[in-house]
N, C-alpha and C positions, 0 to 999 in steps of 0.2 A: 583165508583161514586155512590153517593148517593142519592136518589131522595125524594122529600118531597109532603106532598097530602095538603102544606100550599096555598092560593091565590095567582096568580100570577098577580103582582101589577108592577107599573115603578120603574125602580130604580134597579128590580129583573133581576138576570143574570140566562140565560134559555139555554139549547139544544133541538133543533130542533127534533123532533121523526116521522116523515110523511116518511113514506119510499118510496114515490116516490117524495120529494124532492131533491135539488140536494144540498139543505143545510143540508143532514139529517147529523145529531152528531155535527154539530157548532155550538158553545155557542157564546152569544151574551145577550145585554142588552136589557132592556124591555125599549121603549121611552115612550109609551102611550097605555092603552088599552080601546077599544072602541065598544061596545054592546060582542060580541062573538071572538071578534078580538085581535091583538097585535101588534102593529111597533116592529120589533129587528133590533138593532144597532146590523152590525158586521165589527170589526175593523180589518186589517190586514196588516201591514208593508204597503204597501205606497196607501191602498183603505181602503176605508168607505162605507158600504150599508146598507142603509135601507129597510127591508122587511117585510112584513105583511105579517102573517099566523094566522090560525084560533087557538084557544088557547087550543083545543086539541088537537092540533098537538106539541106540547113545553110542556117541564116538566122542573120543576125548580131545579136547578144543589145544 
């Protein structure tokens, strides 16, 4: 996997890097970001969640 040092903006699909989350390594969509923040869509077979983490904690996939 390859990572980018590009802005991470909506629209952008991110993995989680926080090693005491319990999302760490799940990729997911960016819905909105907001001052230091980011909403991640993560989809999977029959759930949808939305979560917010601080935006270095996510690197763009």
């Amino acid at each position: 996997m390859e990572f980018s040092n590009k802005p991470i903006l909506p629209g952008s699909i991110v993995v989680v890097k926080d090693v005491n989350s319990i999302y760490r390594g799940y990729k997911g969509f960016v819905q909105r970001v907001t001052n230091k923040t980011a909403a991640v869509l993560f989809e999977g077979g029959n759930w949808d969640k939305l979560v917010t983490f601080q935006l270095n904690n996510l690197e763009l996939v």
